[in-house]
N, C-alpha and C positions, 0 to 999 in steps of 0.2 A: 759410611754405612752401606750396608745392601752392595755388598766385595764378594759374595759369594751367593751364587744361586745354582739351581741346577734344571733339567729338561730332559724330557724322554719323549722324543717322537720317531716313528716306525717310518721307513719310505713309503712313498704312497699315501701315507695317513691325510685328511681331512681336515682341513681348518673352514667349518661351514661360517662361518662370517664374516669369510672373504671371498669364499668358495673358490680355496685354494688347494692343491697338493703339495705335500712337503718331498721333493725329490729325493731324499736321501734321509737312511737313518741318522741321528743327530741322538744321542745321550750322552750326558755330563753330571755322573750323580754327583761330582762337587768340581765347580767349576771358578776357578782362584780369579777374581777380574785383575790380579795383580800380574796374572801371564799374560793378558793382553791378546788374548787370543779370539779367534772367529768365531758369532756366534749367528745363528740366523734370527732374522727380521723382516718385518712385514712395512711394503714401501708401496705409494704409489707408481703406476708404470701407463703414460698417456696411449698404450699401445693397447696392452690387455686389463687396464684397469688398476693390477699390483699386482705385485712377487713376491718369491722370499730371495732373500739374498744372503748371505754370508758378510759379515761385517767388523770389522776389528771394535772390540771391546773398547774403549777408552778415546774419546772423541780427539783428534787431533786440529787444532785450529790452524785456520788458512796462512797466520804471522808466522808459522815454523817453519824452516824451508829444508830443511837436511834432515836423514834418520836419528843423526847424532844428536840433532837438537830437540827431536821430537824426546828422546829418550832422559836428557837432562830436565828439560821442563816437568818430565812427567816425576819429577825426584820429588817436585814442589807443589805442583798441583797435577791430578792423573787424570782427570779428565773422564771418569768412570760412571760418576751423578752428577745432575744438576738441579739444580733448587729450581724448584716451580715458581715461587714465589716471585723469581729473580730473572728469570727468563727471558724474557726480552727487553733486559735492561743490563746484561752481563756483555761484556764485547766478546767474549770467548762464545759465546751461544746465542745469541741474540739472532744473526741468520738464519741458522739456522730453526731456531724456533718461530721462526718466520714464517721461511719457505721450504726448508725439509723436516717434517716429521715422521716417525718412524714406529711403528710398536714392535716392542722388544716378544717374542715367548719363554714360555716359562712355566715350567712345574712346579715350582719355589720355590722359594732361599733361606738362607742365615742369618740367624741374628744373635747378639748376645746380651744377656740380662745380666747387672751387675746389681747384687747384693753385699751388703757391708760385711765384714767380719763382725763376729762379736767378743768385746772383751768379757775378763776374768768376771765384773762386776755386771754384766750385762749389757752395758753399753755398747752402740755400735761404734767400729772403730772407721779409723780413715782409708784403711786397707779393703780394698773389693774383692769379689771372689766372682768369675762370670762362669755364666752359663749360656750354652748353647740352646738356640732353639731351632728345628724345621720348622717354615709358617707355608700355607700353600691357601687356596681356595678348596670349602667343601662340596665334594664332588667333581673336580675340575682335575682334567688330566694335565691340560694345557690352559693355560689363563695369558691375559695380554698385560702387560706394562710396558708405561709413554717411554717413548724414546727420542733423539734427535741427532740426524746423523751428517756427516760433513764430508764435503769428498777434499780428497788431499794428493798431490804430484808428488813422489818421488822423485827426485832429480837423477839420483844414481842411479835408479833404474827404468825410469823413462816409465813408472807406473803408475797408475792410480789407485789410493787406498780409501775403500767407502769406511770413516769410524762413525763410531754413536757413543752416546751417552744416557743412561738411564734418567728421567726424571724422579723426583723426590717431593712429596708433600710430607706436609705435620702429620705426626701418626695420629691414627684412630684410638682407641679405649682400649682396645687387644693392644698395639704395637704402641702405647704408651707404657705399659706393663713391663716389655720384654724391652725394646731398646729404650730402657729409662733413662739411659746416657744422653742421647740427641734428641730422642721423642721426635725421630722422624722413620719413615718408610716410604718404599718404592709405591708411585704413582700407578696405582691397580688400576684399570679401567672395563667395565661392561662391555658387555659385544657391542652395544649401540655405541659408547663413546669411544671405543676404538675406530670404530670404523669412520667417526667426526673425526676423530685426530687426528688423521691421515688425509682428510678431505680439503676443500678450500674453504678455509673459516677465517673471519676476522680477527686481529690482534685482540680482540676482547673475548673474542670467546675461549680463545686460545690461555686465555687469564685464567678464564673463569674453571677451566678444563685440568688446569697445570694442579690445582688449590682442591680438587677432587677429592673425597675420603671414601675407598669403598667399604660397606658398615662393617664393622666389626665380629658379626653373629654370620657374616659369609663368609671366616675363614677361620682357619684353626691352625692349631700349634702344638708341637710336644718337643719336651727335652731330648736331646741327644747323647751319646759318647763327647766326650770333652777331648777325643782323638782323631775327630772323623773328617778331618783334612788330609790325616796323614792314611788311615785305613778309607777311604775312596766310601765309605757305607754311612751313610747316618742314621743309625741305629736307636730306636729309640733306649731310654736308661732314664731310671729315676732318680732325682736326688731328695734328700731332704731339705725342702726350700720350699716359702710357700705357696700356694696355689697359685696361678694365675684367675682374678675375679670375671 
């Protein structure tokens, strides 16, 4: 879940709850977490406080030691969410959620709502039909979700790669609706608890913080084109399917 989100922030723009500047334009009206690619995040830095940084999508753990093998593992497991729930009881994340946490930004993501088909006689059949939705916060250009991030040595290239992973709680009343598949969503967090996450807090809070739901009635949602992976736009389009309550 939560493989696709997207962001638009201007260079120079303002992240007042960190009281940061974002160095560079960064937009990704659909951003695949299956490319594995660099996104920015908000890190603590013992110099100036925090940064953003640029950070490979998809956490990579410390046991992998080659690019070849980061790249196989990722066949099995990709390393893109991670369960809050499970946090610091996972070996693949558990350090990390420890001692690096990270908030991801974000203008919103994708999700997909799966309705049954119906047969000739009414009935619903076993066959699904999904639908896209954009979900974002109202009135929020930029909104924060938890992250946790790992740093990783390239051997062949004598580099270091900073990845992350998104965190994940049970969805709210709105994102129980739309991903009725997993009934989970990305760990949204307030200005105030973003800027705990990132702080030195105890394994318990860190519990309590993972398991977060931000309500329901602070965000919103509409259907999409069912092609807007491929056309870069996610356009709104209506179907007939019914309401979200």
């Amino acid at each position: 879940m939560c493989y696709y989100k997207s962001l638009h922030v201007k260079q120079n723009q303002v992240i007042p709850t960190f009281d940061l500047t974002i160095p560079d334009d960064f937009t990704r009206i659909v951003q695949n977490g299956f490319d594995y690619s660099l996104w920015p995040v908000i890190r603590p830095n013992a110099e100036c406080g925090t940064e953003v940084v640029l950070m490979e999508w998809g956490l990579i753990p410390d046991y992998v030691y080659t690019r070849e093998a980061v790249e196989q593992s990722r066949r099995t497991y990709n390393g893109l969410n991670a369960i809050g729930e499970e946090l610091l009881e996972k070996r693949m994340y558990k350090d990390a959620a420890a001692n690096r946490r990270c908030v991801v930004l974000s203008s919103g993501f994708y999700e997909w709502r799966h309705l049954p088909r119906i047969g000739k006689n009414g009935q619903p059949l076993k066959t699904v039909d999904k639908y896209p939705y954009y979900i974002k916060l109202k009135g929020r250009d930029v909104f924060f979700m938890a992250g946790i991030w790992q740093p990783w040595k390239d051997p062949e290239t004598d580099t270091t790669v900073n990845s992350f992973a998104l965190v994940t709680t049970k969805a709210n009343s709105l994102m129980e609706q739309i991903h009725n598949s997993k009934k989970r969503m990305p760990l949204i967090l307030t200005d105030e608890l973003a800027a705990e996450w990132i702080s030195d807090i105890p394994q318990q809070r860190i519990k309590e913080i993972a398991t977060f739901q931000i309500p329901a009635e602070e965000m919103e949602a509409y259907t999409i084109q069912k092609n807007f992976r491929e056309s870069q736009e996610p356009l709104p389009f209506t179907y007939d399917i019914p309401a979200l309550q």
